[in-house]
C-alpha positions as CSV (number, residue, x, y, z in Angstrom):
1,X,5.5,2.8,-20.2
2,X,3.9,2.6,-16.8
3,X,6.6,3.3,-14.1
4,X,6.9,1.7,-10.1
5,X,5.5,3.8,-7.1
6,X,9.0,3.2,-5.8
7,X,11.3,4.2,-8.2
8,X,14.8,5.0,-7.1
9,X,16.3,8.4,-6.4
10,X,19.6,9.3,-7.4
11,X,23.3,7.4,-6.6
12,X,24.3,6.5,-3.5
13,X,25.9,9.1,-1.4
14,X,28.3,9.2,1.6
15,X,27.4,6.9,4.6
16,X,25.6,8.7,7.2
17,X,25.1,7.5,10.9
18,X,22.0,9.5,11.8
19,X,22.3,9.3,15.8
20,X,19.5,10.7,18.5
21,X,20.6,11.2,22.0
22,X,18.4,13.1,24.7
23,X,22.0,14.5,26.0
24,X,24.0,16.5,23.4
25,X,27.1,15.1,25.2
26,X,26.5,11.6,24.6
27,X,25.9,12.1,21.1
28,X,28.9,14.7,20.4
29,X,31.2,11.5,22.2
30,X,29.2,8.9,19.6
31,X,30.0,11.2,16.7
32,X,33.4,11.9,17.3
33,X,33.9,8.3,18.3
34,X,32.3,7.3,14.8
35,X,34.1,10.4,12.9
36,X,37.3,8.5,14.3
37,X,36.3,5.5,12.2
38,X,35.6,7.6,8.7
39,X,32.0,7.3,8.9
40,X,30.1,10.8,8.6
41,X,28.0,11.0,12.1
42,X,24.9,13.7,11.9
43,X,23.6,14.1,15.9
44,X,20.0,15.4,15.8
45,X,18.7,16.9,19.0
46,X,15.0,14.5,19.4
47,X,13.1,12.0,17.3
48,X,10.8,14.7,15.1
49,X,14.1,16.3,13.8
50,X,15.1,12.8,12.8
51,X,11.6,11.8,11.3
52,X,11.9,15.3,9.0
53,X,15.3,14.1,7.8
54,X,14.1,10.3,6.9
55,X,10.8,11.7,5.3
56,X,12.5,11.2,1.8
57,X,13.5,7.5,2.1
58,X,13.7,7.4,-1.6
59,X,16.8,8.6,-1.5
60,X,19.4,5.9,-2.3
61,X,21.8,6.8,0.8
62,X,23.4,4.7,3.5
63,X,22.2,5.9,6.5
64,X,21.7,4.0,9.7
65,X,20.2,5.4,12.9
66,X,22.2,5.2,16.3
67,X,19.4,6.5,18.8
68,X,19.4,5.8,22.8
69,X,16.4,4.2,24.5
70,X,15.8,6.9,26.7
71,X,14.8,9.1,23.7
72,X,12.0,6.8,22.3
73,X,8.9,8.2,24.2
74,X,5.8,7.6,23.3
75,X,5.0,10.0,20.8
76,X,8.3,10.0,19.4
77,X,8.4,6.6,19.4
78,X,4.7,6.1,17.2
79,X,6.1,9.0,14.7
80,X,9.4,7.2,14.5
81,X,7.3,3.9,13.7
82,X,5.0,5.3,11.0
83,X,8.3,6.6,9.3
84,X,9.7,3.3,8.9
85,X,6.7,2.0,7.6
86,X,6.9,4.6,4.7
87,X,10.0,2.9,3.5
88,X,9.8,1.6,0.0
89,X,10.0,-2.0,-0.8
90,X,13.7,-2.4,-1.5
91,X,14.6,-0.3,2.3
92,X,15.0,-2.2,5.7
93,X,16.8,0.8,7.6
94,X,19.2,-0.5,10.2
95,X,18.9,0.7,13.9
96,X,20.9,0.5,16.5
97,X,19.3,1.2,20.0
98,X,21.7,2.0,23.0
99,X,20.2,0.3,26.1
100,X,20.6,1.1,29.7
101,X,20.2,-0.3,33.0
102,X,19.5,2.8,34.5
103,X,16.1,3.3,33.6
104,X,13.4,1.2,35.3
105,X,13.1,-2.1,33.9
106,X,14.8,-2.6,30.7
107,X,13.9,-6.1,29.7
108,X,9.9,-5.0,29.8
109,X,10.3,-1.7,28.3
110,X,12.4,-3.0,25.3
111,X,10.2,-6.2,24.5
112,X,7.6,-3.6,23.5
113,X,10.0,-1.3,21.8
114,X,11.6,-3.4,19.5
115,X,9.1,-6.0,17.6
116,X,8.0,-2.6,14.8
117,X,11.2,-1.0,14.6
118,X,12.1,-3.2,11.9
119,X,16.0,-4.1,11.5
120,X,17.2,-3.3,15.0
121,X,20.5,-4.3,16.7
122,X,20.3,-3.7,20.7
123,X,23.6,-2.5,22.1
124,X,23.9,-2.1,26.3
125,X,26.1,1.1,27.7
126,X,28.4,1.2,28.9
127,X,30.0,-0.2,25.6
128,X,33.8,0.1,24.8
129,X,34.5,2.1,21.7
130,X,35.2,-0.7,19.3
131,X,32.1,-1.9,19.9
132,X,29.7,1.0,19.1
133,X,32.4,1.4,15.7
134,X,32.1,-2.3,14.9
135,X,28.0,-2.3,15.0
136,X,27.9,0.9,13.3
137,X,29.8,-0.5,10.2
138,X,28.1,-3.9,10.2
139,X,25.3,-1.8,10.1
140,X,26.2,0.5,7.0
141,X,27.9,-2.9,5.0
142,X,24.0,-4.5,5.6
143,X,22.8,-1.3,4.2
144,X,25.0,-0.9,1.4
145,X,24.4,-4.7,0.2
146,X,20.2,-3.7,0.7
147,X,21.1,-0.6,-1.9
148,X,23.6,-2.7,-4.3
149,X,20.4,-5.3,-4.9
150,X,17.9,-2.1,-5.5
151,X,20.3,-0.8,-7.8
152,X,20.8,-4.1,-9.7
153,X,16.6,-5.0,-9.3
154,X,15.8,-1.5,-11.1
155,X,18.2,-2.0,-13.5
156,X,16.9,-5.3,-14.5
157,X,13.5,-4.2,-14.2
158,X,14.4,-1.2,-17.1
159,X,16.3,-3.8,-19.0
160,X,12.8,-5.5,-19.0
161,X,10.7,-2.6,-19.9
162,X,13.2,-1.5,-23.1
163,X,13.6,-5.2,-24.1
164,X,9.2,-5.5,-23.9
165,X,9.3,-1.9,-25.5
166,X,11.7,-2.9,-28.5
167,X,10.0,-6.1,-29.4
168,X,6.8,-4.1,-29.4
169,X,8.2,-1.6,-32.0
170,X,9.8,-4.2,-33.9
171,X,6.0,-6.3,-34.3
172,X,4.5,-3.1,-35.2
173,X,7.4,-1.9,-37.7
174,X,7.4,-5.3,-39.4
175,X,3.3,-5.7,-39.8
176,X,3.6,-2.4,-42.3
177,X,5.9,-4.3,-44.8
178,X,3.8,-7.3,-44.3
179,X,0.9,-6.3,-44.9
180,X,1.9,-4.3,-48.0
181,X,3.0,-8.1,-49.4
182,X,-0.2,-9.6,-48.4
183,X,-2.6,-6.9,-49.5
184,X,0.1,-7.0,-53.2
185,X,-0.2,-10.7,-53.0
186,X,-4.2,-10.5,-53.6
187,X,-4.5,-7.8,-56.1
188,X,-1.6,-8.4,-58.0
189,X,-2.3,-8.8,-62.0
190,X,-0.2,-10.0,-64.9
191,X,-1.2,-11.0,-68.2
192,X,0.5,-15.1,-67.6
193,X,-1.8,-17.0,-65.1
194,X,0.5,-19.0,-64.0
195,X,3.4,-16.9,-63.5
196,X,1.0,-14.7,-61.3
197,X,0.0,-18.1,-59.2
198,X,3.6,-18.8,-58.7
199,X,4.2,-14.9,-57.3
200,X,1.3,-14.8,-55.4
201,X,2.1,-18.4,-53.7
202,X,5.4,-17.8,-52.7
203,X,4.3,-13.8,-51.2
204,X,1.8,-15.1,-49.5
205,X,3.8,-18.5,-48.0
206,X,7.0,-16.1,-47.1
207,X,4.1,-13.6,-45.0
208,X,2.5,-16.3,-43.5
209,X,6.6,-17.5,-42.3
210,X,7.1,-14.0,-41.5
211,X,3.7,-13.4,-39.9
212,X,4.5,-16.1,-37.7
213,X,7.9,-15.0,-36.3
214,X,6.2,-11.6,-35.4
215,X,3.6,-13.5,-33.3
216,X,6.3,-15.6,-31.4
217,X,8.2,-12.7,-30.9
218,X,5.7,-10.5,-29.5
219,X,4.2,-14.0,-27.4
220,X,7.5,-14.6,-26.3
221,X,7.6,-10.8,-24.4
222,X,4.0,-11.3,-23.2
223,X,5.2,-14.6,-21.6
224,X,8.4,-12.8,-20.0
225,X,5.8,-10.7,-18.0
226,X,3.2,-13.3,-17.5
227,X,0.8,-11.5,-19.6
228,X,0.3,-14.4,-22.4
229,X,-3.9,-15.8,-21.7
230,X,-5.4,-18.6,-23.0
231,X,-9.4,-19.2,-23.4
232,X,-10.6,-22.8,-22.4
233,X,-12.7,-24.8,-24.0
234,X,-13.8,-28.8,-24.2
235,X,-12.5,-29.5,-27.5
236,X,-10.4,-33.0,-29.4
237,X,-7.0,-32.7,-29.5
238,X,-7.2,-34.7,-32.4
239,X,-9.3,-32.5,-34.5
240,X,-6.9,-29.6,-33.4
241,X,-3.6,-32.1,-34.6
242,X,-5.5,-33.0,-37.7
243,X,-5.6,-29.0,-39.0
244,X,-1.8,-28.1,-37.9
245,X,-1.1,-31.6,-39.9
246,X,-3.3,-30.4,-43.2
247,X,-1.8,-27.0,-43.0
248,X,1.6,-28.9,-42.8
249,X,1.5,-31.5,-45.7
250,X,2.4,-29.6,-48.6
251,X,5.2,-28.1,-47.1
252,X,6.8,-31.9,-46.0
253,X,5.7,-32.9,-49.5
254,X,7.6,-30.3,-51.2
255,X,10.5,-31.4,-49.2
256,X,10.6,-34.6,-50.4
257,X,9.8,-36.3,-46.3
258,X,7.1,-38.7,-45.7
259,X,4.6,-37.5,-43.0
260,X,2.4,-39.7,-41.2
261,X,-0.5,-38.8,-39.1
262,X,-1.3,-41.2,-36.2
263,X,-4.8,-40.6,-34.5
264,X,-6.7,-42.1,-31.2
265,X,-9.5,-44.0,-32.4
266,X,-11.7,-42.4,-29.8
267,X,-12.1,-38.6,-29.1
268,X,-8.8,-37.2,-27.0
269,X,-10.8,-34.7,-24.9
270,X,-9.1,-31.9,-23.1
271,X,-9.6,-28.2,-21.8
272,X,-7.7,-25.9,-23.2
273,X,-7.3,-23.1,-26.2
274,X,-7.2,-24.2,-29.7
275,X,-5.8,-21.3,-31.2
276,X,-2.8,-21.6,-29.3
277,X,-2.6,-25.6,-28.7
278,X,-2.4,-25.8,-32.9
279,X,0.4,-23.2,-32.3
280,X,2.2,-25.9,-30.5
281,X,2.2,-28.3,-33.2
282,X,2.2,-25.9,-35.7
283,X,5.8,-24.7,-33.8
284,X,6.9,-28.8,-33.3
285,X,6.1,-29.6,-36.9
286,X,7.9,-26.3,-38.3
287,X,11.1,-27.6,-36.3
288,X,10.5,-31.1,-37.8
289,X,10.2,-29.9,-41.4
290,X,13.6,-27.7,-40.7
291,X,15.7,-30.1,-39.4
292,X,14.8,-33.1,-41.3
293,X,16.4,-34.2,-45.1
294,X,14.8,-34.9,-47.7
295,X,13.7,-38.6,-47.6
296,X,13.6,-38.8,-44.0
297,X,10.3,-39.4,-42.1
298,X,8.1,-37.4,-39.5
299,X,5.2,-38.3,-37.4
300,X,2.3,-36.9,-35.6
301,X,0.9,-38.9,-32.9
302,X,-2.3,-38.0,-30.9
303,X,-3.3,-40.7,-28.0
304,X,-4.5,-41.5,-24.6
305,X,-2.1,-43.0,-22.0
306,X,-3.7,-43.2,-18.7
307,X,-5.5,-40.0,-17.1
308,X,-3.4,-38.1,-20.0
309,X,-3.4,-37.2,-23.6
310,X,-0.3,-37.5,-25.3
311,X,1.0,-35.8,-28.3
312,X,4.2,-36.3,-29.8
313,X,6.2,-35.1,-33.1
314,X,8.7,-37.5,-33.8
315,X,11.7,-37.3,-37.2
316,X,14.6,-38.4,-38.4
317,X,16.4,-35.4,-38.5
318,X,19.6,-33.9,-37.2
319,X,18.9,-35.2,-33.0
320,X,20.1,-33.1,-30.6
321,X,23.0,-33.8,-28.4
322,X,22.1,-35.4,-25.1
323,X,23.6,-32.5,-22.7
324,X,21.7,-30.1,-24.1
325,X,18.5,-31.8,-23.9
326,X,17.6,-30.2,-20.3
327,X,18.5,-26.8,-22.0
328,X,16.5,-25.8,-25.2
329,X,13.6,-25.1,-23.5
330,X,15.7,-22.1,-22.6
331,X,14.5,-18.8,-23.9
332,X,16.9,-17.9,-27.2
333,X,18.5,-21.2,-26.4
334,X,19.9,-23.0,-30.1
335,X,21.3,-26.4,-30.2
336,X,23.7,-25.3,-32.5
337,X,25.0,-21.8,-33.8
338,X,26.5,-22.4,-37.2
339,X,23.6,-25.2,-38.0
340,X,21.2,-23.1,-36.4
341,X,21.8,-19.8,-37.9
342,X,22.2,-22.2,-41.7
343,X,18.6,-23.8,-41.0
344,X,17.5,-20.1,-39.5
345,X,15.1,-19.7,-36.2
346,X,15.6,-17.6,-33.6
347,X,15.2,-19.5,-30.6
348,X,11.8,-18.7,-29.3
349,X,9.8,-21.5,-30.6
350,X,10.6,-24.1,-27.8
351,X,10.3,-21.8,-25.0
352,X,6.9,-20.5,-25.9
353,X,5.6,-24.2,-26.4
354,X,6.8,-24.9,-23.0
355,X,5.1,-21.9,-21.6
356,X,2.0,-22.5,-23.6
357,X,1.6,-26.5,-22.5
358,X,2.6,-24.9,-19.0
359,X,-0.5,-22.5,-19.0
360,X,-2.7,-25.8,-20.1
361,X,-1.9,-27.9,-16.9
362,X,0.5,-30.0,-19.0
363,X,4.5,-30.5,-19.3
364,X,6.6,-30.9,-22.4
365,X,9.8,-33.1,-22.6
366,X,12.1,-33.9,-25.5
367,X,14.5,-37.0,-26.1
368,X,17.2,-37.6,-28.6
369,X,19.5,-40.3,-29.1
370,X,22.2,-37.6,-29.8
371,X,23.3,-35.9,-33.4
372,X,21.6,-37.6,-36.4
373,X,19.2,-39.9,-34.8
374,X,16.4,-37.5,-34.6
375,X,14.5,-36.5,-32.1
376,X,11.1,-36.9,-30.2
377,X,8.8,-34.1,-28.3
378,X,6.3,-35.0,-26.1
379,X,3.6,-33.0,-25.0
380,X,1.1,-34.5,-22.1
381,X,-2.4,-32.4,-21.1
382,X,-4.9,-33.7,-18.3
383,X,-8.1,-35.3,-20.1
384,X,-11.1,-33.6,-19.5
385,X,-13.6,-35.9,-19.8
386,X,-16.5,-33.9,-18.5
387,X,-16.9,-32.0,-22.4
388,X,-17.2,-35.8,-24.4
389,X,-20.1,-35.7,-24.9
390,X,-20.6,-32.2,-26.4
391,X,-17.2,-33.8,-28.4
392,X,-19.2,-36.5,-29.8
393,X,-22.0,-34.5,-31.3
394,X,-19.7,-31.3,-32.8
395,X,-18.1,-34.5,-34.7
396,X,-21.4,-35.7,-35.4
397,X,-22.5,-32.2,-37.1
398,X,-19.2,-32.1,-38.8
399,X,-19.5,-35.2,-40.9
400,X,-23.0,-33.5,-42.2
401,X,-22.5,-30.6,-43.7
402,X,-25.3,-28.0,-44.8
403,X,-25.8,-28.3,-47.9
404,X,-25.5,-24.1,-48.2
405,X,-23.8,-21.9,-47.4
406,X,-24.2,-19.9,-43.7
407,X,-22.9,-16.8,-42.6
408,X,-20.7,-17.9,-40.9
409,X,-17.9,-21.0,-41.4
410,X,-15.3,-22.2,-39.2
411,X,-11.7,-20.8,-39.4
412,X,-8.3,-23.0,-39.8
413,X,-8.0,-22.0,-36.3
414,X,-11.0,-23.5,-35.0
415,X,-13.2,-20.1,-34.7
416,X,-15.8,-19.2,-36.3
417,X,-15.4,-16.2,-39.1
418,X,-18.4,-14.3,-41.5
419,X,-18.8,-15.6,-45.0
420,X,-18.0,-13.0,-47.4
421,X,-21.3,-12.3,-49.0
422,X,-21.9,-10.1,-52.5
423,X,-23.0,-6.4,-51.9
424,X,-26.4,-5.9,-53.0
425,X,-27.1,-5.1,-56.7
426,X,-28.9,-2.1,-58.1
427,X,-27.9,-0.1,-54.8
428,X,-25.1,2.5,-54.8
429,X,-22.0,1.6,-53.3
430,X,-21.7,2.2,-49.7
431,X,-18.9,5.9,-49.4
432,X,-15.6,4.4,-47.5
433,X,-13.3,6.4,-45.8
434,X,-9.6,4.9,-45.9
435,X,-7.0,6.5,-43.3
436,X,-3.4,4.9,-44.0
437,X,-0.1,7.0,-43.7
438,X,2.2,4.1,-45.2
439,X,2.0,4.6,-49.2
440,X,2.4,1.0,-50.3
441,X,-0.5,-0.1,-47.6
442,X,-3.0,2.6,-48.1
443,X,-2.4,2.2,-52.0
444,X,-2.9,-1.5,-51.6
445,X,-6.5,-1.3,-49.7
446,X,-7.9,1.7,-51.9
447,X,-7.2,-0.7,-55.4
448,X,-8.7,-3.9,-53.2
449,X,-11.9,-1.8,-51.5
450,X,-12.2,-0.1,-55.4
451,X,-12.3,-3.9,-56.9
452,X,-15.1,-5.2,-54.9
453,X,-17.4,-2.0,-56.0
454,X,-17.0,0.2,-53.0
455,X,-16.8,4.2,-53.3
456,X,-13.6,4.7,-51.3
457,X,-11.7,7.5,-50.1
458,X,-8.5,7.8,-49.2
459,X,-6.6,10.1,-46.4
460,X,-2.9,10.0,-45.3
461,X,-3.0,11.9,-42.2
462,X,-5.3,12.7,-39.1
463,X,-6.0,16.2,-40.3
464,X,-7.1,15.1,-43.9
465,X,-9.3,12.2,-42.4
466,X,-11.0,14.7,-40.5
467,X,-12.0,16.9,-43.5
468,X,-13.1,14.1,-45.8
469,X,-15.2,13.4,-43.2
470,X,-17.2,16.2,-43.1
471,X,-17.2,16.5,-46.9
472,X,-18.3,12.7,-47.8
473,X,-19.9,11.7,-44.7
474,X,-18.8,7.8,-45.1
475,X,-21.1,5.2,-44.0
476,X,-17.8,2.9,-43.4
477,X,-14.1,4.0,-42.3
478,X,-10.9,2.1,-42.2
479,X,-8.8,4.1,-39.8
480,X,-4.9,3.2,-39.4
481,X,-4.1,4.2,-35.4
482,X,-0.4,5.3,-35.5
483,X,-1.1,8.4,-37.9
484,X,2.0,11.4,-38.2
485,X,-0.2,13.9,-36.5
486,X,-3.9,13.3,-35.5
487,X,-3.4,9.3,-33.6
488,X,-6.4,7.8,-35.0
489,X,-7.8,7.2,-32.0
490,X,-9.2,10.9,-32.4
491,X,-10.3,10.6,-35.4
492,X,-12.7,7.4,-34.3
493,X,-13.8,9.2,-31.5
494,X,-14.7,12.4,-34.1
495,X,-16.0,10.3,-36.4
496,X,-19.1,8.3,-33.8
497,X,-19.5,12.0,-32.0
498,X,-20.5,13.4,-35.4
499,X,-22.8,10.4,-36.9
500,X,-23.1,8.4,-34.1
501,X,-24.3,5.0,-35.1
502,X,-24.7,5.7,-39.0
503,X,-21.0,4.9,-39.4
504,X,-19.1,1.7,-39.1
505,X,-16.0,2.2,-37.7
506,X,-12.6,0.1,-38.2
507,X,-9.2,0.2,-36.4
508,X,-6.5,-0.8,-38.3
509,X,-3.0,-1.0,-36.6
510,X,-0.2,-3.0,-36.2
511,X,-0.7,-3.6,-32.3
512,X,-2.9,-6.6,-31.2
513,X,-2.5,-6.9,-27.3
514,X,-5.7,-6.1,-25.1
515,X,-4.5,-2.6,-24.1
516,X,-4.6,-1.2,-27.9
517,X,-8.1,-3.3,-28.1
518,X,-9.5,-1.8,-25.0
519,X,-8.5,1.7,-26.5
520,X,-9.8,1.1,-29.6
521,X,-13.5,0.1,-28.1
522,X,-13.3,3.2,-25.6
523,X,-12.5,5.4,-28.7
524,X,-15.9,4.2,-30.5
525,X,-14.5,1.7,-33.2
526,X,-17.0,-1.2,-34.0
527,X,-13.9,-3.6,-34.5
528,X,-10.1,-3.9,-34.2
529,X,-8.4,-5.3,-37.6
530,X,-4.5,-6.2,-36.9
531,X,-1.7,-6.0,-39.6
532,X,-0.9,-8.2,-41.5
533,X,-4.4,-7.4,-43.1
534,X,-6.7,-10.8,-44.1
535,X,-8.0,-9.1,-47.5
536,X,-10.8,-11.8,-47.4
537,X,-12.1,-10.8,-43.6
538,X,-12.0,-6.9,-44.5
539,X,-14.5,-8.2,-47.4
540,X,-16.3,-9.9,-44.9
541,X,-16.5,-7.6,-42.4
542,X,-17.7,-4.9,-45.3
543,X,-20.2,-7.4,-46.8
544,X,-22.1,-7.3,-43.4
């Protein structure tokens, strides 16, 4: 993990009053005065000497400088200056400056002085003893409180990186088991159709839930450091309401709960990202389904109010109490523990809407008459009705189909995916290299890759990818990127150096932020496949 420029030294040590007097006597009278008061005085006999001593101000110590005017000449004084200006972000060094009347005019001399020294106290001799000791330790509690906030900043800031760093690892450990169960899920056999429609239904409905949880658990730490983007386009937020309520139905008619789908008559036009709008009402409808009985009710509504679109997920379910109402939006925030850990959910899903609708221009709100009366969320996004027209003729194309098939079709999501097309007859099948270290995975992709007629060969390591290389010299390779000794980054980047653009070259790994993409372009690879594994785009992708 990338560290701060200004990282912390070690703990804070003894207080030290750092003081620069042009006469040894006056400072040997300061130290002994501040010595008095159990503060540890250092005297230093001109400016440079000082400036060596502060060239570390790294170094989490409480020091404060007690320095008389007299000793600030020019030169020392522009040295002194450019040290402070080294400081790091969390340092505002405290100086005291001893003033006297007995040189020239004090007033004019000090006006220039002071405004780039920073945290300076002035202090004008002759001065009783109490009130040197009493700056000095106002000076030293200020810096202490400056240190007690760096301390507490850098250890939230750590706290941050291992929290980011753990929910990382825990996406990536969980995509290997998943998409073992999805890849099973598509190849599994057994002699009673039915029986193997039931298991391959319920694996692949418990991924997709589990799938799901990894994506809001690894949105949720990209929206803790502002890193979570969205991609604008003119689009209808009914079309986007209409595919989170098909994918949606079955699951409320299972349940035994009617479902109603309320829709603008006109075009709702907004600007904003579809992907992650139908992950809004894909996260409402989920709460809706969870915490609603059987023979309740739940509704979808989609309209224009104003200059606004409006969409709102109502139900019948459990409410929520009024008092918390101003709270769920709360990251890891549940209404209710004992209900909460019965109906399961871990408390991500509202805060990631709200961050989501946030990043769109729009607001969220939720109401509730209280426990068992259901509840209501509201979501309202600025119209954008500059892209209507270009609405109005995608809806046009829609409602007439081609009457074949293209290469490419649109995705539940909205985007646009490759057909899967046959692999030409009467040719030989294409030599695959496969690079997976987990067992159940790799086994998984080499019985799929064998079924659709492709040559495939399998490697469980860097080392053996390396050397099937040279001996098969695959047209196509599938390379996993966390591999036990060779990452396969390497191997990507041995693979285009020795057949350059002969090979097609696939990353597969269980990281899908931009840093692992950008890596996996600079290493060579022609396209970045994240775990779970969509069997059906791999045979896409191939098929091309």
């Amino acid at each position: 993990m990338a560290r701060s420029s200004s990282r912390l030294g070690p703990k804070v040590g003894p207080e030290r009053i750092l003081i620069v007097t042009p006469s040894g006597r006056d400072a040997e009278v300061a130290a002994m005065t501040l010595r008095d008061a159990g503060l540890t005085a250092v005297a230093f006999p001109n400016i440079e000497s000082l400036c060596t001593e502060l060239s570390d101000m790294t170094q989490k110590r409480v020091d404060t400088v007690l320095m008389a005017e007299e000793a600030l000449t020019e030169g020392a004084y522009q040295s002194f200056v450019a040290i402070l200006k080294q400081q790091p972000t969390w340092s505002d060094l405290p100086v005291i400056l001893l003033a006297s009347h007995s040189h020239g005019q004090p007033e004019a001399r000090l006006s220039k002085l002071v405004p780039q020294l920073g945290n300076v106290s002035l202090l004008e001799r002759p001065m009783r003893k109490v009130t040197l000791t009493t700056a000095v330790q106002v000076a030293v509690r200020q810096r202490r409180r400056q240190i007690s906030m760096a301390e507490l900043l850098d250890k939230q800031r750590r706290d941050v990186e291992r929290r980011d760093h753990f929910l990382a690892m825990l996406g990536h450990e969980l995509r290997n088991p998943l998409s073992a169960i999805v890849l099973a899920s598509e190849t599994h056999q057994d002699d009673d159709p039915e029986t193997t429609r039931q298991y391959r239904e319920v694996v692949s409905r418990q991924a997709t839930n589990l799938k799901r949880i990894v994506d809001d658990i690894l949105d949720v730490a990209r929206a803790t450091r502002d890193k979570l983007r969205i991609e604008r386009a003119s689009l209808d937020l009914r079309a986007v309401a209409r595919r989170a309520a098909d994918a949606n139905r079955a699951a409320f008619e299972g349940k035994g709960i009617d479902f109603d789908l309320s829709l603008e008559q006109r075009p709702v036009p907004v600007l904003g990202d579809a992907v992650r709008l139908e992950q809004v009402i894909q996260n409402l409808l989920a709460n809706a389904l969870r915490f609603t009985k059987p023979g309740g009710r739940v509704e979808l509504l989609v309209e224009q109010r104003g200059e606004e679109s409006v969409l709102s997920v109502s139900d019948t379910g459990e409410g929520i109490p009024k008092e918390r109402l101003d709270q769920i939006f709360e990251l890891f925030e549940q209404v209710d523990e004992g209900v909460r850990r019965h109906r399961g959910g871990l408390g991500l899903g509202l805060p990631l809407i709200d961050r989501i609708v946030q990043l769109h221009d729009g607001s969220v709100t939720a109401h509730s008459e209280g426990p068992g009366k259901g509840s209501t969320f509201t979501i309202w996004l600025p119209l954008h009705p500059a892209g209507l027209d270009e609405l109005v003729a995608d809806e046009q194309l829609a409602e007439e189909p081609s009457a074949e098939p293209t290469a490419e079709a649109p995705s539940p999501a909205g985007k646009r995916e490759a057909v899967a097309r046959p692999l030409p007859e009467g040719e030989p099948p294409p030599k695959v290299l496969l690079v997976e270290d987990d067992d159940d995975n790799r086994e998984m992709l080499l019985l799929l890759l064998r079924r659709r007629g492709l040559d495939v060969h399998a490697a469980a390591n860097g080392t053996e990818a390396i050397r099937l290389l040279e001996e098969i010299s695959p047209r196509i390779a599938v390379i996993d990127i966390g591999l036990p000794d060779i990452d396969g980054y390497e191997v990507g980047r041995r693979a285009r150096q020795r057949f350059g653009d002969k090979i097609r070259l696939f990353a597969l790994t269980g990281y899908g932020h931009a840093e692992a993409k950008r890596k996996t372009r600079e290493a060579g690879f022609d396209a970045h496949l994240t775990k779970p594994l969509d069997p059906r785009r791999l045979q896409a992708i191939l098929a091309r």
